[in-house]
C-alpha positions, 0 to 999 in steps of 0.5 A, a space after each residue: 261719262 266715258 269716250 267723249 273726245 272728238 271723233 278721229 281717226 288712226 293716226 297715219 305716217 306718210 310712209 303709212 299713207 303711201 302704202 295703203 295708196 300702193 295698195 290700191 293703185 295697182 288697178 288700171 283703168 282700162 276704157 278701151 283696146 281694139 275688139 280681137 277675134 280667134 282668141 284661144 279657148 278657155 281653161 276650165 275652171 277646177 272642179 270643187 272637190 278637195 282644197 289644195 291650191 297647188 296639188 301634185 297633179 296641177 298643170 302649169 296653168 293652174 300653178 302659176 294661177 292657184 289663187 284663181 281670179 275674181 271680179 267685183 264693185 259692179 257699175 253699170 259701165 265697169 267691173 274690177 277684176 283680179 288675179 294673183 299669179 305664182 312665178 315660182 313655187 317659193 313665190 307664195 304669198 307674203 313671201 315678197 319673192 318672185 319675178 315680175 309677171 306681165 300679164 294680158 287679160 281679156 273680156 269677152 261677151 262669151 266664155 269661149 272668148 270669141 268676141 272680146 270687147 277688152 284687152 290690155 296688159 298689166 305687171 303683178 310685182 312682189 309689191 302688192 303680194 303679185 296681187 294685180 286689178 283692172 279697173 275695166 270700163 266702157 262695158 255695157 249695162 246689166 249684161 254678163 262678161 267673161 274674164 280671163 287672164 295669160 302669163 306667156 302660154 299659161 292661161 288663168 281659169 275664166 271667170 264669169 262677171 256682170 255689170 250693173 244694170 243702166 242707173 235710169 232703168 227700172 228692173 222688175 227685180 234683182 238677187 244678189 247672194 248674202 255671206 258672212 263669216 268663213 272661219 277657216 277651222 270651223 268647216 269647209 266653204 261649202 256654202 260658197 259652192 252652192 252660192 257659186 252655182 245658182 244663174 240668178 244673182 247680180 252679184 255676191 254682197 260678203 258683209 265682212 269676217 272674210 277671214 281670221 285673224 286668230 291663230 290655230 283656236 277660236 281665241 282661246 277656244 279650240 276648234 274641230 279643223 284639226 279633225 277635217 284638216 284645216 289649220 291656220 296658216 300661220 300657226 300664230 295670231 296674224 299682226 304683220 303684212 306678211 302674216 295677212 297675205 299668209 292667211 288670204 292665200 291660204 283661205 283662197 286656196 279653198 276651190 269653193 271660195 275660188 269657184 265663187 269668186 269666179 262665178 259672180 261679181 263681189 261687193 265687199 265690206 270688211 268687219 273686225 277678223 280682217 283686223 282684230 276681234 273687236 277693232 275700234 279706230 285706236 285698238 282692239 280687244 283682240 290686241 296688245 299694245 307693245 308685246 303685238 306691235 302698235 295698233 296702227 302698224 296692224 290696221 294699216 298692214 290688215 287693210 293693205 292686205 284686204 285691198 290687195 286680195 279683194 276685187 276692189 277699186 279705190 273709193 276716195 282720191 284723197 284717203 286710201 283707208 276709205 271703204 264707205 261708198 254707195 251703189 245704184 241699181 237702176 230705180 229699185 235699189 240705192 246700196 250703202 256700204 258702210 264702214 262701222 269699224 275705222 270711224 268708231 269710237 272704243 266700245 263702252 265698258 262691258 262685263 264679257 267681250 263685248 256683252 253685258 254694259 250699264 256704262 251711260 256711254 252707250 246713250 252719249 251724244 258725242 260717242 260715234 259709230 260711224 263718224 261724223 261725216 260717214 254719218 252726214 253722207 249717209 243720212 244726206 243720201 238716204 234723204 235724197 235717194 229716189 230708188 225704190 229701196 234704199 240698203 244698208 249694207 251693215 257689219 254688226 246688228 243695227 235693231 235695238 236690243 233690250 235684255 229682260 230680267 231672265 238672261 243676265 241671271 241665266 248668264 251670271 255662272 258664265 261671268 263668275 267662271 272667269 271673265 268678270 262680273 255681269 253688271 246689275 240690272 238694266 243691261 244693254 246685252 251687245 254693245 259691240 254693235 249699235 247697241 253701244 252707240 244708241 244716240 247715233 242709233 237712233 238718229 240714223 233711225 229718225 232718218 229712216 223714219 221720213 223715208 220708206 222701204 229701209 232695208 238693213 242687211 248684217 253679218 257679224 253674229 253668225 246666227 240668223 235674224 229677221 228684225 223689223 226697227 222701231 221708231 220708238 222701243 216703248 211705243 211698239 207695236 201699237 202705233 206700227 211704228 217700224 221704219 224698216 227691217 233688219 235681215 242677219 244672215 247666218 255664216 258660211 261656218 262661223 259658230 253661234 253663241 250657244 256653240 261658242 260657250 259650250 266650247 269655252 267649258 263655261 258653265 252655260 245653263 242647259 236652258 240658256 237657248 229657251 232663255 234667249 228665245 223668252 227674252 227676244 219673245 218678251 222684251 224684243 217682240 219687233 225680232 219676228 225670227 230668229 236660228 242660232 245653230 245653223 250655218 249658210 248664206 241668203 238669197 235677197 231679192 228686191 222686186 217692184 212690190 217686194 223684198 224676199 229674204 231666202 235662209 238658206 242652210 247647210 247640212 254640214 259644214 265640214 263637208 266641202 259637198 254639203 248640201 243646203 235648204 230653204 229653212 225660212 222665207 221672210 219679206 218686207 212689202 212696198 211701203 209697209 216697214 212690217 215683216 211677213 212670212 213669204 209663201 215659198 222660197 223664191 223661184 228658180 229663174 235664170 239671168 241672161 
């Protein structure tokens, strides 16, 4: 049996240690300043057309403030917000050149900003990338805030934040929009504009694969960004700091991803293209020990880079590599954050990236996924909580997946093309996911069995799912044994599986999508939906009696201006466990 040693983590220098506390250490609490009155007006926020950050026609103001601002980890008393100024035009990101820029930030009650209940001063340095945060607390609950920045007489754009509703109130409901997976050569963020144009979410939940780390190419798999302008930055693989900053200051120049960072607050967790594809805690399979550096010198440069260029606060006073943390929202909604990456052990032997296994390390009791006192935090938490519905928010598929006799032979030419041999029969298809680790799988499962209204929410596949969770795969459906429901939400421009293949030039049967669907029919009859070509993002809404899961899709992804539809509604009711079909998407409404 393979991977059984003691879970631990990447080992750490101090020097390591103190970078990544650098990191975050650049947010300041902010619990009080005197109310000002007669404050400036705002500067407009850009109109989202085009990409540039820095185009020929920009005003001082949006030169020195070209990656924008954004907000995000909403409390009921506190929101974190952040900008990156430009001093200079050779003061690009991962350039460790500029001056220090001191700035004044403002929060107001209104966008016009006459009535500012925050302010305070900070200094963005060339040693967190000028990247700065502002922890701002002593806000009220459940209400709506703008933001804004000035260096000198040049003022950022205004962004608009919201604060959690009080942890003893009972909302009737509350939305929060769903995105994962934005390759940059793959399309425009056009699923960010539209997200970033409702009034009725409390916050945007990105679950990961915020960016790439590929160079220019899907691995070795071309991409259509050079027929729409959009290559990587650097041109190469990114392993270094520098490299990371590059390319966070290059997908921030995208004025969609900006206008949504601008619009709603952003709850955060990363997954493995913040790293590496396929990370685990000591490697990844998209790394080579030597010829890229040591793999903790990368994992430590990847998350520094994250913390610095998302709106996040420190979440433990002793390790600045935890991500994990929990959320309330008043009674009806607990949120778990989780960390499936720094923690688990390395991925069980399997025939293509990540797919096709019959290595019994998938059903080891010692392998983790989570590690063990993650895992003892969550499962203590959800036994506790008291809120309505308590949510996972989750890197890769938890549901578990079973591969029935029809999809490894349909699959075999891809594996004799050239990346190995698919395994005999039986096959665990992903054991990327929680698949690979089932023990624990099934352990969070009889956790979630002594409790009601589980709800997982997962990226990563870049296709859409609606999946109930069986308490015991054999025994379903006849005993109604689901212990809670599975929603993966599609990407903003990622490709789905059949789309990837295709582009690899293997010999992918012309069936293989009808297969998929017979395996999922037949051996996984708990998945009840399932689209694998379409890209967008997901409308979550969790009410008294409810929750309704909106997939919203794009027309066209290389279009900055696409527009998007409903193309399926699914919910899960107070304390069934079972998936229905909503009658229609849910209603316009309009948070105040």
């Amino acid at each position: 049996m393979k991977n059984n040693r003691p879970p631990r983590q990447p080992g750490l220098t101090r020097r390591q240690m103190l970078q990544l506390f650098g990191a975050s250490a650049v947010s300041m609490a902010a619990s009080g300043c005197g109310q000002t009155d007669g404050a400036s007006g705002p500067t407009p926020n850009p109109a989202p057309s085009g990409t540039t950050a820095n185009p020929a026609s920009a005003t001082p103001s949006e030169r020195m403030f070209r990656h924008g601002v954004a907000s995000g980890e909403p409390l009921p008393n506190a929101v974190v917000i952040w900008t990156r100024p430009t001093p200079s035009d050779d003061a690009v990101p991962g350039s460790g050149l500029g001056a220090d820029v001191p700035l004044t930030w403002e929060m107001a009650t209104d966008p016009l900003f006459t009535q500012v209940v925050r302010m305070g001063n900070v200094v963005a340095t060339s040693a967190t990338d000028h990247c700065v945060h502002v922890d701002v607390t002593g806000l009220q609950s459940g209400r709506y805030f703008w933001y804004r920045f000035k260096s000198g007489e040049l003022t950022s754009p205004v962004g608009r934040t919201r604060t959690a509703p009080d942890s003893a109130s009972s909302p009737a409901a509350l939305r929060f929009g769903i995105v994962t997976c934005a390759e940059w050569e793959f399309g425009h963020f056009g699923a960010y504009r539209i997200l970033a144009g409702r009034d009725d979410v409390e916050a945007v939940i990105h679950m990961g694969d915020y960016i790439y780390e590929f160079g220019r190419g899907y691995g070795p798999i071309a991409t259509p960004g050079a027929s729409f302008g959009r290559l990587h930055e650097p041109d190469r693989e990114i392993v270094t700091l520098q490299d990371y900053r590059i390319r966070y200051g290059q997908y921030r120049s995208d004025v969609n991803l900006r206008a949504l960072h601008a619009r709603h607050p952003f709850i955060t967790i990363y997954d493995d293209h913040e790293i590496a594809n396929d990370w685990w805690r000591e490697g990844a399979e998209n790394h080579t020990e030597g010829a890229e550096g040591t793999f903790v010198n990368r994992l430590t440069a990847g998350l520094r880079a994250w913390r610095e260029w998302q709106p996040l606060r420190q979440f433990s006073a002793t390790d600045p590599r935890q991500a994990w943390r929990k959320m309330q929202f008043g009674d009806l909604v607990d949120l778990w954050l989780l960390d499936t990456r720094l923690y688990r052990d390395r991925q069980p032997t399997n025939a293509i990236v990540g797919y096709g296994s019959v290595d019994p390390a998938v059903d080891s009791p010692t392998r983790t996924i989570l590690g063990a006192v993650q895992k003892t935090w969550l499962k203590t938490g959800l036994a506790a909580s008291t809120a309505r519905w308590k949510v996972l928010g989750n890197q890769v598929p938890f549901y578990p997946f079973l591969v029935g006799p029809g999809l490894p032979t349909a699959l075999a030419p891809l594996a004799t093309a050239g990346a190995g041999t698919l395994p005999p029969l039986p096959a665990t298809l992903s054991v990327e996911d929680w698949n690979g680790y089932r023990a624990e799988q099934r352990e969070i499962i009889a956790t979630m069995a002594t409790i009601q209204n589980s709800v997982v929410l997962t990226g990563d596949y870049h296709e859409s799912f609606a999946a109930e969770i069986p308490s015991s795969t054999g025994d379903y459906p006849a005993d109604g044994n689901s212990v809670g429901v599975e929603f993966i939400c599609p990407s903003v421009t990622s490709p789905g599986l059949s789309e990837t293949l295709g582009r690899a030039g293997l010999p992918v049967p012309e069936n293989i999508d009808r297969i998929f669907e017979a395996n999922l029919t037949a051996s996984n009859p708990w998945v009840k939906y399932h689209e694998g070509f379409s890209n967008g993002f997901a409308v979550i809404e969790f009410a008294r009696e409810k929750t309704q899961y909106d997939y919203w899709f794009i027309a066209d992804r290389t279009n900055p201006n696409t527009t998007a539809r409903v193309a399926a509604s699914w919910e899960v009711r107070n304390g069934a466990g079972k998936l229905f079909r909503s009658a229609a998407a849910l209603p316009a409404r309009t948070l105040t």
